[in-house]
C-alpha positions as CSV (number, residue, x, y, z in Angstrom):
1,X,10.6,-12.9,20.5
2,X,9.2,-9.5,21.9
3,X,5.8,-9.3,22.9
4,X,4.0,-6.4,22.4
5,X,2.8,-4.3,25.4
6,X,0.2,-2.1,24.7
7,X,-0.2,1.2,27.5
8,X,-3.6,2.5,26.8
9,X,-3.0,6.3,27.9
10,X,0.4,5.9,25.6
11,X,-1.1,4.6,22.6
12,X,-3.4,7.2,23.0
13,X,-0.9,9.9,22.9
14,X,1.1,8.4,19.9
15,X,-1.5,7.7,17.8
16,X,-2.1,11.4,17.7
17,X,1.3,12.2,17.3
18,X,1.5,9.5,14.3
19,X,-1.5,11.7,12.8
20,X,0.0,14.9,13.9
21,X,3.0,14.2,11.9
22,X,1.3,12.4,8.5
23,X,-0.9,15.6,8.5
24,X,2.5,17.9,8.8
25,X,4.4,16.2,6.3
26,X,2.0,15.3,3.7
27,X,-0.1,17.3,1.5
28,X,-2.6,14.6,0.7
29,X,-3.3,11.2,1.7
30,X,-5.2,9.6,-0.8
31,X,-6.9,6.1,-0.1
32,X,-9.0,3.0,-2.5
33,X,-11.1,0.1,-1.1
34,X,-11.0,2.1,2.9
35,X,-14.8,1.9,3.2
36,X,-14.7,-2.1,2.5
37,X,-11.5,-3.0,4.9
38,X,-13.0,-0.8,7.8
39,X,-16.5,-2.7,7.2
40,X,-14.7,-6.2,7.1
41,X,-12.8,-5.2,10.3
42,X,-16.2,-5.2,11.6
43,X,-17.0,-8.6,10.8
44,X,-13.6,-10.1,11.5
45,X,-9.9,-9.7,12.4
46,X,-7.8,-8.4,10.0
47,X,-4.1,-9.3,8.7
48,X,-3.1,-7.1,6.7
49,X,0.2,-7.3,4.5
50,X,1.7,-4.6,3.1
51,X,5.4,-3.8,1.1
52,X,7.8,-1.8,3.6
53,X,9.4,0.7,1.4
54,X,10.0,4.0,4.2
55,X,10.6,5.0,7.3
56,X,7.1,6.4,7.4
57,X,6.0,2.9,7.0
58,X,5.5,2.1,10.6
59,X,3.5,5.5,11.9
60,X,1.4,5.0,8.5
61,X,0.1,1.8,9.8
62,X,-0.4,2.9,13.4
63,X,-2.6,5.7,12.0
64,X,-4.7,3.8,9.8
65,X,-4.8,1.1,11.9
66,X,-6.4,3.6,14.9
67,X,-7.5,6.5,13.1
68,X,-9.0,5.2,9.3
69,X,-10.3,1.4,10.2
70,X,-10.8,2.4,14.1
71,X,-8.9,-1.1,14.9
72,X,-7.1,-2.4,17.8
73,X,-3.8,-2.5,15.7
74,X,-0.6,-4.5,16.3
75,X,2.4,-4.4,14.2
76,X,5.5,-7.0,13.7
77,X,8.5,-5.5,13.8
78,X,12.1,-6.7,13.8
79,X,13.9,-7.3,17.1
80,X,16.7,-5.2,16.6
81,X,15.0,-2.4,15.8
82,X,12.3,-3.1,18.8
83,X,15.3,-3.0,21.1
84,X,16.3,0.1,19.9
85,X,12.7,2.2,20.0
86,X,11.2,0.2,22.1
87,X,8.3,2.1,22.8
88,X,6.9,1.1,19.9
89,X,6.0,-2.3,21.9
90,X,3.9,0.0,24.2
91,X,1.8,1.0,21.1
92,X,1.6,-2.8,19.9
93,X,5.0,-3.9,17.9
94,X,6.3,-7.7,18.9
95,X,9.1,-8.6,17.7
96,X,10.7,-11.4,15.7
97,X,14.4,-12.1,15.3
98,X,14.3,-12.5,11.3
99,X,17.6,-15.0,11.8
100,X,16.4,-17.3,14.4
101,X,13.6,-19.9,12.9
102,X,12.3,-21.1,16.1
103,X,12.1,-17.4,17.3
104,X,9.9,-16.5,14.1
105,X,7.5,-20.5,15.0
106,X,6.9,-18.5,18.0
107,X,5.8,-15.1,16.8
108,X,3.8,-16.5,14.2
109,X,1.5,-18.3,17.0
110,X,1.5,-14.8,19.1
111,X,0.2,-12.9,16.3
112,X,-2.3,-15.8,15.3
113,X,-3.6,-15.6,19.2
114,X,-4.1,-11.7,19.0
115,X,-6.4,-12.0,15.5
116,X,-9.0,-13.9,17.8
117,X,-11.7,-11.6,17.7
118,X,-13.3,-8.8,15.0
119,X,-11.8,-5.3,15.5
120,X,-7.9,-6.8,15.8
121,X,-5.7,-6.0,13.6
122,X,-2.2,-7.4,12.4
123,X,0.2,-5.3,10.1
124,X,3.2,-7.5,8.7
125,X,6.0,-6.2,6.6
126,X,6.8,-9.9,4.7
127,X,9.6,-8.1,2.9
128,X,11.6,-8.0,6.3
129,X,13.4,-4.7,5.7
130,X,12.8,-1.4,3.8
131,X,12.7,-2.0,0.4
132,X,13.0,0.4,-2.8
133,X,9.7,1.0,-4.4
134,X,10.4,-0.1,-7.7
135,X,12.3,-3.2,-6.8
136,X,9.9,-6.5,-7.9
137,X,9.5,-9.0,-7.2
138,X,8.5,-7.9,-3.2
139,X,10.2,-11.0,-2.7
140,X,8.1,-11.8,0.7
141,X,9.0,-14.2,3.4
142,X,6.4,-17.0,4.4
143,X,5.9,-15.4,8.2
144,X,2.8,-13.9,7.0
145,X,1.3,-16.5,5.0
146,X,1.9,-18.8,8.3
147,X,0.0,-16.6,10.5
148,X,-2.6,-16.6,8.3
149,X,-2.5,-20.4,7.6
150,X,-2.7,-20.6,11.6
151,X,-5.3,-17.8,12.3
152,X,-8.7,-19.5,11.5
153,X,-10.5,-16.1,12.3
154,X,-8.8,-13.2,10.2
155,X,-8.9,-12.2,6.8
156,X,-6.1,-11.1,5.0
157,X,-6.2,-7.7,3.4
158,X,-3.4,-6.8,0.9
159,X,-2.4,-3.2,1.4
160,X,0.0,-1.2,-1.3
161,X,1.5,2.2,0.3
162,X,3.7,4.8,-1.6
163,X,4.8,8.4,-1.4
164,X,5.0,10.4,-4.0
165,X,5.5,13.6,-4.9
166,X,4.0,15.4,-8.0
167,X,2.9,18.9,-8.7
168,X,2.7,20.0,-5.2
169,X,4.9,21.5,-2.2
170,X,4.7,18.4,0.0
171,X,4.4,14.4,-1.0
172,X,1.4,12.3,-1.5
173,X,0.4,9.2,0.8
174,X,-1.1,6.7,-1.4
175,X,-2.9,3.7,0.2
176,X,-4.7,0.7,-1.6
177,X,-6.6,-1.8,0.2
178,X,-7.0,-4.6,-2.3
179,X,-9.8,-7.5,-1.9
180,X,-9.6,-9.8,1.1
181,X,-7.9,-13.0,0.4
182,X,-8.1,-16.9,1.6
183,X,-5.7,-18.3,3.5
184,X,-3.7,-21.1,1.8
185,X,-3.0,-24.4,3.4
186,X,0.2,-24.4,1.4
187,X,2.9,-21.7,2.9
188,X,4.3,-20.9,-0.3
189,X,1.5,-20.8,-2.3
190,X,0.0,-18.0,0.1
191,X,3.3,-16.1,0.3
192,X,3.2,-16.0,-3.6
193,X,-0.7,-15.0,-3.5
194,X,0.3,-12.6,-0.7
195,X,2.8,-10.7,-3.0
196,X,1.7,-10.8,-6.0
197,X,-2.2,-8.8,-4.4
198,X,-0.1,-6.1,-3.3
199,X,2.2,-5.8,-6.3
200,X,-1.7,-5.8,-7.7
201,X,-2.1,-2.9,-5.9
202,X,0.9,-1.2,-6.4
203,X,0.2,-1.1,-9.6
204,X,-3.1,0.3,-9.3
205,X,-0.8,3.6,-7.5
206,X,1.2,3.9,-10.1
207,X,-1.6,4.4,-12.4
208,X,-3.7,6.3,-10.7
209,X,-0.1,8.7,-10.0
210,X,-0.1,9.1,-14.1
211,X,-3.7,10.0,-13.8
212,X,-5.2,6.8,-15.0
213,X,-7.6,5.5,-12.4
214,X,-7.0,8.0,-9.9
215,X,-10.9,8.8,-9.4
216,X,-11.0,5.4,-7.9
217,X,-9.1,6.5,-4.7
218,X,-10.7,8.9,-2.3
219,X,-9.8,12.0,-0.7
220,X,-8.8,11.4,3.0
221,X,-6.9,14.4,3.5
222,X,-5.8,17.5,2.2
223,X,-3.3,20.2,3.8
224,X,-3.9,23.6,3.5
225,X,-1.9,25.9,1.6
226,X,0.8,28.0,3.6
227,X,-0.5,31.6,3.9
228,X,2.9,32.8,3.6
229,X,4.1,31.1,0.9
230,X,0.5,31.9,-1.4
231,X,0.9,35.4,-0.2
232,X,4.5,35.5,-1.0
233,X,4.7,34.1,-4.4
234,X,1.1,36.2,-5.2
235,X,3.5,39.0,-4.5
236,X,6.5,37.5,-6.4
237,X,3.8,37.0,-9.5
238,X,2.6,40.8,-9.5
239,X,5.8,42.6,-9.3
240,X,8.0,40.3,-11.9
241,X,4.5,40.5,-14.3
242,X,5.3,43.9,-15.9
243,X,8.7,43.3,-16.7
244,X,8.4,39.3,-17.5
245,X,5.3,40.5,-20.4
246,X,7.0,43.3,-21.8
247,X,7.2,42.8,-25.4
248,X,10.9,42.7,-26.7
249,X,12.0,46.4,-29.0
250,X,11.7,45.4,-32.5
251,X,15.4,46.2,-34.4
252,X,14.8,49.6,-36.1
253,X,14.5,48.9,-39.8
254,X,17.4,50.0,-42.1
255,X,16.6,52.8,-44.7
256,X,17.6,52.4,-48.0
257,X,21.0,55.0,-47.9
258,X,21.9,52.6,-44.5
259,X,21.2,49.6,-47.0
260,X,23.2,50.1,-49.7
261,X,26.9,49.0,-49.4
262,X,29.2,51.6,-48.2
263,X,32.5,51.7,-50.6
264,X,35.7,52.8,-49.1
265,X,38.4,54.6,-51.6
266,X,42.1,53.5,-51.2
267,X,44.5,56.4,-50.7
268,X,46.7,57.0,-53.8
């Protein structure tokens, strides 16, 4: 196991640069049941679980773990790709090797002791690796179901994330925080609980993509247009217009001497 060791000025720093980038990269973010998981972070410690489909996965949840619920946020993260970036345990990863049972006993006790107090915050991946989005089941591990089984204090938050793009330049961030759930005494009845809220809320994305539901999820963030590119295609539009819109020549019609059938005499 890695613990986590957070360096105030740096988490700081990359925070903002988590923002900086979402902002960058994405034309909207677009978020349902925020206003209720930042008021329950209020009252109590949050776990929050959460399919791992992107590389984008992990910045996503430092950002709305700082920046949307205003939360001291901690991530688990797998040991081999801790050791590789480890400055991500300076912004609050620990790490669990996923092939080592006693290893993951361990981290499931160290993230139960950080959820100790209201304003703490623990984002888990159960899926263990990046995952297409349209693979289901999520098939979860049971890490997460133990913390929560251990953790006496938190609440347990299912959160569905997905980018998408649709009818604009850059993607979508899509974000659903679904209703807070009890933790089960019985591991594998939470893990199943634990999957099936956020396929819940998966589904609620994929809707609300096709239009269906989509006033349900607010606004957090819109990019503005490039100037350049509005100005160029403004110009593209006015100078292709004219010759785009031209009506087509209608064929000249025949008279009746071009109608009739022209006969040919043979030579003799």
């Amino acid at each position: 196991m890695i613990p986590a060791r957070k360096v105030g000025w740096f988490d700081a720093w990359f925070s903002g640069h988590a923002r900086s980038r979402i902002q960058s990269t994405f034309g909207e973010v677009r978020a349902r049941g925020l206003d209720r998981a930042r008021a329950l972070a209020k009252e109590a410690p949050l776990l929050v679980v959460s399919n791992h489909t992107s590389w984008w996965d992990p910045l996503v949840a430092m950002h709305v773990s700082t920046h949307l619920l205003g939360t001291d946020g901690y991530a688990m993260m797998d040991a081999k790709n801790l050791r590789r970036l480890p400055f991500f345990a300076l912004v609050g990863a620990f790490g669990v090797d996923l092939d080592k049972p006693a290893d993951g006993a361990l981290v499931m006790r160290y993230a139960a002791r950080l959820l100790d107090a209201p304003g703490k915050l623990v984002w888990v991946y159960p899926q263990g690796q990046e995952r297409p989005i349209t693979e289901r089941p999520l098939a979860f591990r049971a890490g997460s179901a133990e913390i929560a089984r251990v953790s006496r204090k938190a609440r347990v938050v299912p959160v569905g994330l997905r980018y998408e793009f649709g009818g604009m330049e850059r993607p979508t961030l899509w974000l659903s925080f679904g209703e807070p759930m009890p933790a089960e005494r019985d591991t594998t009845k939470g893990r199943a609980a634990q999957e099936e809220a956020v396929e819940a809320e998966l589904s609620r994305i994929e809707r609300a993509a096709r239009g269906v539901g989509a006033e349900g999820f607010e606004l957090v963030f819109r990019a503005a247009p490039s100037r350049v590119g509005v100005v160029l295609e403004r110009m593209l539009a006015a100078m292709t217009r004219p010759w785009v819109m031209r009506a087509p020549k209608e064929p000249k019609a025949l008279s009746a001497a071009d109608a009739r059938p022209k006969v040919t005499s043979s030579p003799p």
